[in-house]
N, C-alpha and C positions, 0 to 999 in steps of 0.2 A: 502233346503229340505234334509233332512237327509233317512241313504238309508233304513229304516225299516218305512218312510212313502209309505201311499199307493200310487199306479201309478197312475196318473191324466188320466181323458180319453184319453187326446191326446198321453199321453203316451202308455193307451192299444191298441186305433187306429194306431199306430204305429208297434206296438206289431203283432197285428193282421194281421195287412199287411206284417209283415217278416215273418210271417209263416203260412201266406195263401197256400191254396194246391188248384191247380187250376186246377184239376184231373176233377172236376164237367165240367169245363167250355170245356174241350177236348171232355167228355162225351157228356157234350148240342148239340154241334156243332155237333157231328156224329147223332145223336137225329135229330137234325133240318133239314140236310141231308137226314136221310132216311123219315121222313114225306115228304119234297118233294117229295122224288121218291115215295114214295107213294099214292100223293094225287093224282092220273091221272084224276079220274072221279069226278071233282068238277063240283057243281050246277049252278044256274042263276048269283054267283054272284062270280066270283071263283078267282079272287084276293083276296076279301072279306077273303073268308072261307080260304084258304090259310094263309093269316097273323093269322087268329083265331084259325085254327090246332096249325101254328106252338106257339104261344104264349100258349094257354090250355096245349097243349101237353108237353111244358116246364113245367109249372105249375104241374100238374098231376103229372109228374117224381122228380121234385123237393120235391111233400109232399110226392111220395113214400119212396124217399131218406132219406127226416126228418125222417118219421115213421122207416125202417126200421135200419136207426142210435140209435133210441131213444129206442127202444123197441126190437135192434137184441143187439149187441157190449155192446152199451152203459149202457144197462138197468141192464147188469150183474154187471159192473162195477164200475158204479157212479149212486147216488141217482137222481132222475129225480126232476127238480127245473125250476124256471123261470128260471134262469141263462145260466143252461143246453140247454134246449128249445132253448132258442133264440141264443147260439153258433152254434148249429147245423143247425138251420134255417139256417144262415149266411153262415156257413162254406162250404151247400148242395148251397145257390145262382148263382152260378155261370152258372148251368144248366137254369136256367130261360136266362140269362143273354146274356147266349150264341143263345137263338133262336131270340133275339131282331134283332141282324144287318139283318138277311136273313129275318123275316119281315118287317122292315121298305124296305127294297131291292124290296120285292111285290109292297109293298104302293109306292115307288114313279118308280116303273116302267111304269106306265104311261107316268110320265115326261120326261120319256129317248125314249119315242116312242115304246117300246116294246112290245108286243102280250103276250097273256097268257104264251106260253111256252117260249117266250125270257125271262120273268120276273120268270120263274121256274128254267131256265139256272142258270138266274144271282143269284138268291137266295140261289138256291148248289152251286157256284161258293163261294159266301161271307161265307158259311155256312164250305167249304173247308178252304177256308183263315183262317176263325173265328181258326176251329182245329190245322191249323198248327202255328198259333198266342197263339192259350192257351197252345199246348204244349210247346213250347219256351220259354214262361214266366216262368210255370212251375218248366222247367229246368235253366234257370237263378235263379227263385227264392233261389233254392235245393243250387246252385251253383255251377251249373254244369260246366265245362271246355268249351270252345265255341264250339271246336269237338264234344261235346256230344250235345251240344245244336243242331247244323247240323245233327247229325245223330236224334235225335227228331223229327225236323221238318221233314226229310226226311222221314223218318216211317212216320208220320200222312199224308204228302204227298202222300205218294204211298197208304195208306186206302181212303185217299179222293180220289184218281184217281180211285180206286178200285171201289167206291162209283160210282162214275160215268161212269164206265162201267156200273156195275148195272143197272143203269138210261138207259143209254142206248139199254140196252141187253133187259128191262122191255116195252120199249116205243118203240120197233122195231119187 
């Protein structure tokens, strides 16, 4: 293959992954967190509506993010294309992505024997993890120094404990 042919998918999948920005998935995570602490007064079915907050609510934030990449930044910039479109979809992912672990967390809190509000604990508990997991990435992606990668996680650390004061402070 010579270097002025074009890059084969695996090569853009490749691509894509060294300079994925996983700023969305930091975002989802604090997202999924505060729908927790948010949801106090669910209905007859409130694991249910829990997983469905938190997955909608990813979703909702996710097309604001497209929309507002596509038609704030983007639109001055670069011609809007299928191409376009579907980079941004991708690139904004990460927010969807990030509410999945604290839903599935609801869904099988049954299994672990836990009550409504054990299964909300555990939810902002994975939903903390989730934040100080995508900033770390993040900051390794960037290629950050491992000190800086520490001082990341520690900052989203100390917002997810924050976070759960709130929870706290809001349910007391």
């Amino acid at each position: 293959m010579s270097p002025t042919d074009p890059p084969t998918a695996r090569e853009r999948r490749a691509e894509h992954r060294a300079s994925a920005d996983y700023t969305g998935g930091v975002y989802g995570s604090m997202l999924a967190a505060s729908v927790i602490i948010g949801a106090g007064a669910l209905g007859d079915y409130p694991r249910a509506e829990l997983v469905a907050l938190l997955l909608v609510t990813g979703l909702v934030f996710w097309v604001a993010h497209v929309h507002a990449q596509l038609f704030g930044a983007r639109l001055a910039q670069h011609p809007l294309n299928r191409r376009t479109v579907l980079h941004v979809c991708r690139d904004e992912w990460p927010i969807v992505k990030a509410a999945v672990p604290p839903a599935v967390a609801v869904a099988v809190s049954p299994l672990l024997g836990l009550d409504v509000s054990g299964a909300a604990w555990l939810a902002l508990s994975v939903a903390v993890a989730g934040q100080v997991g995508w900033s770390v990435a993040a900051a390794r992606r960037a290629g950050a120094t491992r000190r800086l990668m520490a001082v990341s996680a520690s900052v989203n650390l100390l917002l997810g404990l924050l976070i759960i004061v709130f929870k706290i402070v809001v349910t007391h």
